[in-house]
PAFIPA-942200 format. One record per residue (C-alpha): residue in three letters; residue number from 1; y, z negated, x negated. Coordinates in steps of 0.2 Angstrom, whole numbers. Each point is the difference from the previous one (the first is absolute). Last residue first. Layout:
+------+-----+-------+-------+-------+
: type : seq :    py :    pz :    px :
+------+-----+-------+-------+-------+
:  ALA : NUM :     Y :     Z :     X :
...
+------+-----+-------+-------+-------+
# end
This chain:
+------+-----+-------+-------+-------+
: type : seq :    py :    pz :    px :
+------+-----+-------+-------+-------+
:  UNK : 151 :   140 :  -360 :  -129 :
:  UNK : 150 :    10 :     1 :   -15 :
:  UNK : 149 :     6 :    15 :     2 :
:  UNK : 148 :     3 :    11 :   -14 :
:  UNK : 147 :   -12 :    14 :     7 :
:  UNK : 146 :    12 :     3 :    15 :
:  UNK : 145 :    14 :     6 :   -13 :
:  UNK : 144 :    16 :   -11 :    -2 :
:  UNK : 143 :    12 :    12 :    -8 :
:  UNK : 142 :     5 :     6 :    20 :
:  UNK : 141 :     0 :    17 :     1 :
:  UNK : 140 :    -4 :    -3 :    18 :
:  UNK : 139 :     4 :   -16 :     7 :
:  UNK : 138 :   -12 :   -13 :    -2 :
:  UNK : 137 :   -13 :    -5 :    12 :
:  UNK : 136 :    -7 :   -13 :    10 :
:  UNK : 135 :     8 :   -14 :   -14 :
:  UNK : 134 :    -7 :   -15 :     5 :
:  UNK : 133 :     0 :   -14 :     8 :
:  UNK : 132 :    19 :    -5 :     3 :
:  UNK : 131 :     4 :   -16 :     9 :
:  UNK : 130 :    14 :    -4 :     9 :
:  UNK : 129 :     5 :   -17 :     8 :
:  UNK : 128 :    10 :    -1 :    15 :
:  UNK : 127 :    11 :   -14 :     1 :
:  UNK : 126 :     1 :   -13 :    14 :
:  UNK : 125 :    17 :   -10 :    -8 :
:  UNK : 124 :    -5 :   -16 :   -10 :
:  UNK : 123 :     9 :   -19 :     4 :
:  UNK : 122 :   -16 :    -7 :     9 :
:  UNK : 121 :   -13 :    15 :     4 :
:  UNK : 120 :     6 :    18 :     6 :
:  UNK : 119 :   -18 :    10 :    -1 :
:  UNK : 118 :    -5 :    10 :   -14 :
:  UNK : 117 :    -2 :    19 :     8 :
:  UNK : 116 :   -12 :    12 :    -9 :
:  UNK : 115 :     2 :    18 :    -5 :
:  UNK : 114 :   -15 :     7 :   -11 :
:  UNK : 113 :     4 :    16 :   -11 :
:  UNK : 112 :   -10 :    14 :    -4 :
:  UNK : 111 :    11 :    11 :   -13 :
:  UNK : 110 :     7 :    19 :     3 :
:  UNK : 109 :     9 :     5 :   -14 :
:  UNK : 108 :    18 :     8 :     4 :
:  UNK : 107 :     9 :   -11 :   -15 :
:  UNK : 106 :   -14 :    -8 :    -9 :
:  UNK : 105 :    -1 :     9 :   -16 :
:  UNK : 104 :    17 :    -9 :    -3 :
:  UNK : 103 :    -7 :   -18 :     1 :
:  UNK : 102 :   -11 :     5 :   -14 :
:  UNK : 101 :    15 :     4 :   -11 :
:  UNK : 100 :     8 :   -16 :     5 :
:  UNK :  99 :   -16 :   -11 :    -4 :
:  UNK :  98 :    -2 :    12 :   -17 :
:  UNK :  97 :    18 :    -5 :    -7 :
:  UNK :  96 :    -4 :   -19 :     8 :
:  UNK :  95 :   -14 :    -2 :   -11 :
:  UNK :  94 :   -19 :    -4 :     2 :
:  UNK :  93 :     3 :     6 :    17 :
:  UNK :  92 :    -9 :    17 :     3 :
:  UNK :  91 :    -6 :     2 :    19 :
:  UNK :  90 :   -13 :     2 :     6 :
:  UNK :  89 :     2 :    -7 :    18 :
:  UNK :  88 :    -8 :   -15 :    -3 :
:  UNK :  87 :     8 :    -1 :   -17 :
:  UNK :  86 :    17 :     0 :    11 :
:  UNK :  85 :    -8 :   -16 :     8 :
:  UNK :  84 :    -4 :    -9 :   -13 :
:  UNK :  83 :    15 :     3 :   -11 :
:  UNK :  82 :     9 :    -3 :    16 :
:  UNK :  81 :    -9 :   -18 :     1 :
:  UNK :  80 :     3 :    -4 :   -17 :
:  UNK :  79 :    20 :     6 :     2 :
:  UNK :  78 :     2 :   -12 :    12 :
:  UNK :  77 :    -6 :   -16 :    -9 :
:  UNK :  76 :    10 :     5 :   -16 :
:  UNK :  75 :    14 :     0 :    11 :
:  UNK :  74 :    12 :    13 :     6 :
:  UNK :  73 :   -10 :    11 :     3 :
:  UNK :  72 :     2 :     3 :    21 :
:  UNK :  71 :    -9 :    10 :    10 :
:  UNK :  70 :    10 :    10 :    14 :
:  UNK :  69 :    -6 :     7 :    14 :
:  UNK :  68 :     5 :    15 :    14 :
:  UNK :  67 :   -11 :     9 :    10 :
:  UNK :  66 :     7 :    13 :    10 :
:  UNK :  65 :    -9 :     9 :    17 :
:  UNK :  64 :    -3 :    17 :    -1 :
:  UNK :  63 :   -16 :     1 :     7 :
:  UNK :  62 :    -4 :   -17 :     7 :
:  UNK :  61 :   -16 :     7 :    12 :
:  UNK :  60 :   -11 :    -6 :   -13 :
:  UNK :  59 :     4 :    12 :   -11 :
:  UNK :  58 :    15 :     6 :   -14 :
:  UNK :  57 :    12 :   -14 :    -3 :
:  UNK :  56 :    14 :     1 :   -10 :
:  UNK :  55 :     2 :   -13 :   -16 :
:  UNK :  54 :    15 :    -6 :    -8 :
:  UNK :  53 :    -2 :   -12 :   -14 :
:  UNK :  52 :    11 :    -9 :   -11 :
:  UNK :  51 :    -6 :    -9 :   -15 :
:  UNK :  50 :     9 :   -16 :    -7 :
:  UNK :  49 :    11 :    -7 :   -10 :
:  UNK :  48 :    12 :   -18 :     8 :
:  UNK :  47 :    18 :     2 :     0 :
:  UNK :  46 :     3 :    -8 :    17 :
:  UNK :  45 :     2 :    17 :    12 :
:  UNK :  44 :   -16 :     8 :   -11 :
:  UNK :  43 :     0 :     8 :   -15 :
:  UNK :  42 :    -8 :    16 :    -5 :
:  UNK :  41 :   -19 :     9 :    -4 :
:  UNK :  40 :    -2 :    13 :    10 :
:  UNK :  39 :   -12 :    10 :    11 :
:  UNK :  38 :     6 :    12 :    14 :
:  UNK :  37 :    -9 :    11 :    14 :
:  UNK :  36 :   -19 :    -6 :    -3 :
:  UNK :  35 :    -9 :     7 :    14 :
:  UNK :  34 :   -11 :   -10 :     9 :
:  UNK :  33 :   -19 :    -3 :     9 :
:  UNK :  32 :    -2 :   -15 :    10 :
:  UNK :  31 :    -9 :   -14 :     1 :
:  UNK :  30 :     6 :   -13 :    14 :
:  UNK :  29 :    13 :   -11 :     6 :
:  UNK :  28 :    13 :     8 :    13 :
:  UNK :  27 :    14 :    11 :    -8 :
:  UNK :  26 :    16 :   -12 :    -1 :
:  UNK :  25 :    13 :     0 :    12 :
:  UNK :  24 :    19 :     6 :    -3 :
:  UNK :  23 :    10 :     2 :    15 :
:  UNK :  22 :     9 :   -17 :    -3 :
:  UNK :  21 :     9 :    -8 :    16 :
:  UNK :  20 :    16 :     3 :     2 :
:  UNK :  19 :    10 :   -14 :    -2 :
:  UNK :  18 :     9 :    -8 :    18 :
:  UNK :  17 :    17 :     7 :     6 :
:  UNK :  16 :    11 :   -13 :     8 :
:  UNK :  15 :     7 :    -9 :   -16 :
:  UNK :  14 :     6 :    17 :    -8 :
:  UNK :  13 :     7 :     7 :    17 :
:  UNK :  12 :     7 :   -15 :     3 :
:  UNK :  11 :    10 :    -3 :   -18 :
:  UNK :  10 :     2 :    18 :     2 :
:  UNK :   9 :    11 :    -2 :    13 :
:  UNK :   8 :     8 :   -13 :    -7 :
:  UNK :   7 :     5 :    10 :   -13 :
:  UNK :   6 :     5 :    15 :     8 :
:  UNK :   5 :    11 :   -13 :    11 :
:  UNK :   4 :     7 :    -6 :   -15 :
:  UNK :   3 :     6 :    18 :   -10 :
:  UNK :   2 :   -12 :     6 :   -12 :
:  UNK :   1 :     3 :    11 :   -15 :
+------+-----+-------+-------+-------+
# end
């Protein structure tokens, strides 16, 4: 427990230190190559469903570097677009048993991803979008055979 003067010298201590200064920057825009290190379906902070990716970089001088991103389908809007852009990547989603299934198959695939930056505008936060291409390569063993692909 604190006594007054430990109090109030904390009070200073706690007033005269300024906040560190986030370590965290994001890779530079660009195409990269990745590896998918977790897929999931779960909720965000506010409640809301969605897809959360981690993604490792391989090349372009980013080698290790993470990737994170989460798509949200919460809407019938949102989910459009995943659709889309899962069936891009190959992906199954004509239900969500075969979307969570195809997700699995991901786990150590390498996919061709595209990083790029929106910049802040009015009352949004500079966010760096991420796009995934395409699957590079699936993880061996992986149920998804090169001859399924659809491109």
């Amino acid at each position: 427990m604190f006594n007054n003067n430990e109090d109030l010298d904390l009070e200073t201590l706690w007033g005269d230190t300024p906040a560190e200064k986030s370590k965290f920057h994001n890779a530079p825009d660009g195409k990269y190559e990745a590896t998918v290190s977790t897929v999931r379906i779960e909720k965000s902070k506010n409640g809301k469903s969605m897809i959360a990716w981690e993604l490792v970089i391989t090349n372009n001088g980013q080698e290790g570097r993470r990737v994170f991103s989460n798509q949200l389908i919460d809407t019938a809007k949102q989910i459009a677009f995943t659709k889309g852009q899962l069936q891009k990547i190959g992906l199954d989603v004509s239900s969500l048993q075969s979307l969570k299934a195809g997700l699995s198959e991901l786990l150590d695939a390498t996919v061709d991803i595209q990083l790029k930056t929106r910049p802040a505008t009015g009352d949004y936060a500079e966010i760096q979008n991420v796009y995934i291409n395409k699957v590079v390569k699936y993880k061996q063993g992986s149920i998804l055979a090169d001859d399924d692909l659809p491109f």
